[in-house]
PDB file of N, CA, C and O in Angstrom:
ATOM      1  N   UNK A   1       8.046  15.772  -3.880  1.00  0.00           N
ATOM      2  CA  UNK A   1       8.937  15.301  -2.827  1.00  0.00           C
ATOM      3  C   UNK A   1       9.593  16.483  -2.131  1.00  0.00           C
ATOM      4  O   UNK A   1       9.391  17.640  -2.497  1.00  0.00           O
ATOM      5  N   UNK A   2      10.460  16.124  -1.020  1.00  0.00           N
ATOM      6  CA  UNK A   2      11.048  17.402  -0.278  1.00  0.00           C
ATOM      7  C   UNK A   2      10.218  17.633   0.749  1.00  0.00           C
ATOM      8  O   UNK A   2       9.224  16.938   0.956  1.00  0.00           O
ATOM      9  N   UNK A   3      10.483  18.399   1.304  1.00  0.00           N
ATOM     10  CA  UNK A   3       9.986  19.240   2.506  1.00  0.00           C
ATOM     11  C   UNK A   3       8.564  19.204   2.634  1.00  0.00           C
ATOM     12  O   UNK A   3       7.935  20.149   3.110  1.00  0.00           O
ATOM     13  N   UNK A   4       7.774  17.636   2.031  1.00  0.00           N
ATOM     14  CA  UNK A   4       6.291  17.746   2.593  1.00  0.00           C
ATOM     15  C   UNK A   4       6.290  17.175   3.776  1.00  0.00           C
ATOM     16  O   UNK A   4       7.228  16.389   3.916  1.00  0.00           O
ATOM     17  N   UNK A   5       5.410  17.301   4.907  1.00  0.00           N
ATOM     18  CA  UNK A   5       5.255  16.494   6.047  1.00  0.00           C
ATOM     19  C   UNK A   5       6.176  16.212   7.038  1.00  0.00           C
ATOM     20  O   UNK A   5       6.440  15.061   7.384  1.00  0.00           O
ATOM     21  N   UNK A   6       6.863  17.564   7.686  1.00  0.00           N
ATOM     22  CA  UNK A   6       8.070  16.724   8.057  1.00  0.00           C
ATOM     23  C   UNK A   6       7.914  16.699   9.284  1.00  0.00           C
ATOM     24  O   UNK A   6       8.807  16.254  10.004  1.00  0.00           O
ATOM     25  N   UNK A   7       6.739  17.175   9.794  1.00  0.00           N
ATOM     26  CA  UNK A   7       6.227  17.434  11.081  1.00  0.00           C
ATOM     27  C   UNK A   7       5.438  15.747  11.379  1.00  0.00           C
ATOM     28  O   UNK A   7       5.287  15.194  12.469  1.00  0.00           O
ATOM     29  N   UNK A   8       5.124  15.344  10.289  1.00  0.00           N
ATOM     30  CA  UNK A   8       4.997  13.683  10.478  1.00  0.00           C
ATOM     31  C   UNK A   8       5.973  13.141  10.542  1.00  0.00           C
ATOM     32  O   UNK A   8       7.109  13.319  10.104  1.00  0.00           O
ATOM     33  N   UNK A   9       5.050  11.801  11.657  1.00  0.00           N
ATOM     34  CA  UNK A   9       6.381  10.764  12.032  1.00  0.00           C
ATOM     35  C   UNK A   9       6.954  10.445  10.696  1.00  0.00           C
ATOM     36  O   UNK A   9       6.419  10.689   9.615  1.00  0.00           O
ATOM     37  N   UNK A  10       8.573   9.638  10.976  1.00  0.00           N
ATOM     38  CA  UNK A  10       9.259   9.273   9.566  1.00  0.00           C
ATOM     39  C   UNK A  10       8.973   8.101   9.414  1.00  0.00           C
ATOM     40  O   UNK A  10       9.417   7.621  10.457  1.00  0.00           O
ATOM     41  N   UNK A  11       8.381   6.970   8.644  1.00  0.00           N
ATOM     42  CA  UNK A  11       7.799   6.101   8.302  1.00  0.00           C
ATOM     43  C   UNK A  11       9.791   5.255   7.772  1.00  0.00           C
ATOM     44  O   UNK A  11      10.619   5.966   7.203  1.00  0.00           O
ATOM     45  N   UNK A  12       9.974   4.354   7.994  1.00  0.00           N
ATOM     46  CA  UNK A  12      11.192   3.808   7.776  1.00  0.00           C
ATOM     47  C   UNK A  12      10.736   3.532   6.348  1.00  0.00           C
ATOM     48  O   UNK A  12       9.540   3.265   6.232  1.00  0.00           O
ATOM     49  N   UNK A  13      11.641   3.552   4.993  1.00  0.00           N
ATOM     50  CA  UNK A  13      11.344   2.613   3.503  1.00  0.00           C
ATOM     51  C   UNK A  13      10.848   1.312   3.633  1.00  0.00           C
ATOM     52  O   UNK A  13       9.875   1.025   2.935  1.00  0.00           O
ATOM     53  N   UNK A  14      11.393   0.318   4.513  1.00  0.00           N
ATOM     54  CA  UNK A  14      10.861  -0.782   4.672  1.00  0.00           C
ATOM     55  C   UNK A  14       9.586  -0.805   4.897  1.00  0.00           C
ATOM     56  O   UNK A  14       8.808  -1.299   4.080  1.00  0.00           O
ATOM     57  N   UNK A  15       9.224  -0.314   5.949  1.00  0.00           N
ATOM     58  CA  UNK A  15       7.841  -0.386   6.252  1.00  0.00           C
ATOM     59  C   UNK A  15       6.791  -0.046   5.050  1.00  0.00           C
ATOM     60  O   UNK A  15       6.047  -0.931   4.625  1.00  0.00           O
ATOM     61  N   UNK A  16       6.760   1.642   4.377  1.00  0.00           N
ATOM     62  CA  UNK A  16       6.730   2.326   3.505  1.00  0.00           C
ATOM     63  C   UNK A  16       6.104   0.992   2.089  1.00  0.00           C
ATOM     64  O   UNK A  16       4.963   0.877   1.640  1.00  0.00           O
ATOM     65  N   UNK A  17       7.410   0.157   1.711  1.00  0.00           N
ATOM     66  CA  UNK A  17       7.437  -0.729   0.610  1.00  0.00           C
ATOM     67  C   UNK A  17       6.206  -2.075   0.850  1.00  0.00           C
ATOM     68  O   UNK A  17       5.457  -2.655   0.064  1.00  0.00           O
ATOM     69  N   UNK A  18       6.500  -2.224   2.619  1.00  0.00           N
ATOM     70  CA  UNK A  18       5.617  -3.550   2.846  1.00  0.00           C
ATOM     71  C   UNK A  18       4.310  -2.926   2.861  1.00  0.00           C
ATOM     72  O   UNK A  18       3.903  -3.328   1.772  1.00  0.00           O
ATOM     73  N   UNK A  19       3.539  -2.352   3.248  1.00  0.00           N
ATOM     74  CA  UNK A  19       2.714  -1.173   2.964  1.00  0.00           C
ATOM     75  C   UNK A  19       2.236  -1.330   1.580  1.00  0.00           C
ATOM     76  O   UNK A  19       1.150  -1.646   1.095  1.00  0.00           O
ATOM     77  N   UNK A  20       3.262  -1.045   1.147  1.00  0.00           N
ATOM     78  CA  UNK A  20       2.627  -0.915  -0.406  1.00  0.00           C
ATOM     79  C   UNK A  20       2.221  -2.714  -1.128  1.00  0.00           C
ATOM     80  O   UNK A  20       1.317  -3.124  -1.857  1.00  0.00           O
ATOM     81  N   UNK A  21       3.590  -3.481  -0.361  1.00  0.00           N
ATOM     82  CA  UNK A  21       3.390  -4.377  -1.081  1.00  0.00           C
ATOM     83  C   UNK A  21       2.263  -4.956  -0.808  1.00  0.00           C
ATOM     84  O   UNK A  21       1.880  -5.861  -1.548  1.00  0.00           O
ATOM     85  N   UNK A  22       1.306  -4.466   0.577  1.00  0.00           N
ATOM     86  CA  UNK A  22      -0.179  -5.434   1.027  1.00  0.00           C
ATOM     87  C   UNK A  22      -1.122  -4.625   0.314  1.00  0.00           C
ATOM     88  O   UNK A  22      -2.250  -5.064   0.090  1.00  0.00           O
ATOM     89  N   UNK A  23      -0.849  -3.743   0.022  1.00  0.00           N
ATOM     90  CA  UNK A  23      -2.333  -2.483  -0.933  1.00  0.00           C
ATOM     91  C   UNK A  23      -2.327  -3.451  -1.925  1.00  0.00           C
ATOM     92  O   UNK A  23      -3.395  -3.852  -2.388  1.00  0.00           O
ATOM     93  N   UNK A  24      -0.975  -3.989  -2.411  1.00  0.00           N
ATOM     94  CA  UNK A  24      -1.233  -4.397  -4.229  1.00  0.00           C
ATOM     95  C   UNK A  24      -1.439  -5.737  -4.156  1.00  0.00           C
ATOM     96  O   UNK A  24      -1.931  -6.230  -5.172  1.00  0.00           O
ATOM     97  N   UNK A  25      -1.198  -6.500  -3.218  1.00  0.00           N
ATOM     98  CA  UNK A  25      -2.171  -7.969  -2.502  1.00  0.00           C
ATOM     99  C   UNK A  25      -3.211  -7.638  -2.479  1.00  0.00           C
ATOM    100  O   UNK A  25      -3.910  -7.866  -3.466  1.00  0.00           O
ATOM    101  N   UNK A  26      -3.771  -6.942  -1.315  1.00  0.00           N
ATOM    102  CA  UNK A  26      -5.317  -6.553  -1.601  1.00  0.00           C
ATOM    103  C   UNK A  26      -6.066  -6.652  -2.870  1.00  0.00           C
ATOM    104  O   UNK A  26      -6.864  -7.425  -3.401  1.00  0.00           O
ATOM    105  N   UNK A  27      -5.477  -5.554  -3.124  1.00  0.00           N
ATOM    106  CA  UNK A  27      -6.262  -4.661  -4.678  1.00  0.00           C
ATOM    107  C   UNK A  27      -5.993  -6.227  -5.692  1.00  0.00           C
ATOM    108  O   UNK A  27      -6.429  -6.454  -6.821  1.00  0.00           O
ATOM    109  N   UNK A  28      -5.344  -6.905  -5.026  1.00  0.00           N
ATOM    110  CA  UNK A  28      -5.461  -8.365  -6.536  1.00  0.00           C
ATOM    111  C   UNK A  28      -6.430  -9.551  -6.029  1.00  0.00           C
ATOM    112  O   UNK A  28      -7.064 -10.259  -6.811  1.00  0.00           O
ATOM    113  N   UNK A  29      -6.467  -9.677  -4.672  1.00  0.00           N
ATOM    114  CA  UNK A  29      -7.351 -10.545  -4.137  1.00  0.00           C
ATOM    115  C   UNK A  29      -9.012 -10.072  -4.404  1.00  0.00           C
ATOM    116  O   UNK A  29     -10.003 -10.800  -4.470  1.00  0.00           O
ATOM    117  N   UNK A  30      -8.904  -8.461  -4.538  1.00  0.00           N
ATOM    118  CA  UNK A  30     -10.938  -8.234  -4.782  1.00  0.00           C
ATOM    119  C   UNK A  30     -10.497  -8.679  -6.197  1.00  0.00           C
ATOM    120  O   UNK A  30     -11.324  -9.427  -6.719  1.00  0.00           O
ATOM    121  N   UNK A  31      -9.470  -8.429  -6.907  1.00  0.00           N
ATOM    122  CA  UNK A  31      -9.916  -8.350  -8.342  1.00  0.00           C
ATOM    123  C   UNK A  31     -10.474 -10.480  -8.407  1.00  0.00           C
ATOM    124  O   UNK A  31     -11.442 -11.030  -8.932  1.00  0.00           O
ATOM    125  N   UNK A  32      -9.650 -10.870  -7.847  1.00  0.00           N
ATOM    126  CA  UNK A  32      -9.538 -12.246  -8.198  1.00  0.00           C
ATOM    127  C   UNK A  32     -11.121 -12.775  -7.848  1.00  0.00           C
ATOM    128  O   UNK A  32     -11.723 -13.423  -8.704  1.00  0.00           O
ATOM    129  N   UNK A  33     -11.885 -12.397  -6.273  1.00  0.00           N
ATOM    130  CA  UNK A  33     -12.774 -12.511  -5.819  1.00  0.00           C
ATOM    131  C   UNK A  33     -13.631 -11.890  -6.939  1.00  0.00           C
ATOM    132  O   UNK A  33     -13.987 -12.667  -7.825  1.00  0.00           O
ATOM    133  N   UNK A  34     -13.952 -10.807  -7.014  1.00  0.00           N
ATOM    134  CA  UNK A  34     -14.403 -10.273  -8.052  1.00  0.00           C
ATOM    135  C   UNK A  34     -14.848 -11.044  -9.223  1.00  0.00           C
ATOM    136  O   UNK A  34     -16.048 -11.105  -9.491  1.00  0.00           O
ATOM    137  N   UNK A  35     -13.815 -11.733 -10.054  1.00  0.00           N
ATOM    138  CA  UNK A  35     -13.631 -12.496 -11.259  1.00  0.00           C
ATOM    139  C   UNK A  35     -14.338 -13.671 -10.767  1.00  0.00           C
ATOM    140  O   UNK A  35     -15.327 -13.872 -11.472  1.00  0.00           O
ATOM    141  N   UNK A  36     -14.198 -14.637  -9.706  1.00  0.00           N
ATOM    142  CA  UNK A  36     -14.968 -15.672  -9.382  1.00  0.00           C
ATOM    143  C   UNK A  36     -16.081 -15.639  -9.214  1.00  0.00           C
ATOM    144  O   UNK A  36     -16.749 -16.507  -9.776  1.00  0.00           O
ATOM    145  N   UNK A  37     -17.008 -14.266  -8.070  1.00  0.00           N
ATOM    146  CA  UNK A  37     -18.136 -14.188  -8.121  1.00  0.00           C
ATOM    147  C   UNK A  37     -18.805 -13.860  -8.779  1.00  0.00           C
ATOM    148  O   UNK A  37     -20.023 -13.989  -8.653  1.00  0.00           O
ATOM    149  N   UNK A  38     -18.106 -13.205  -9.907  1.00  0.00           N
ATOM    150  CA  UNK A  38     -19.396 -12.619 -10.652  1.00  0.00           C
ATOM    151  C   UNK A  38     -19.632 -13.170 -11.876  1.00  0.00           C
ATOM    152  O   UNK A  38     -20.597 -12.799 -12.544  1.00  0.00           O
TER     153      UNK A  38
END
């Protein structure tokens, strides 16, 4: 942490968290798909 990237835009926490919270939707929907098709 610190002083990486600061020349990148600042991404607000909110956004940042919802972000994360659709990766870990994703990543559960292949698993679920996954589990059904195969």
């Amino acid at each position: 942490m610190g002083k990486k990237g600061k020349n990148k835009q600042k991404i607000s926490g909110s956004v940042k968290t919802a972000m994360k919270t659709e990766k870990k939707l994703n990543a559960k929907q292949k698993k679920e798909l996954a589990a059904l098709g195969e």
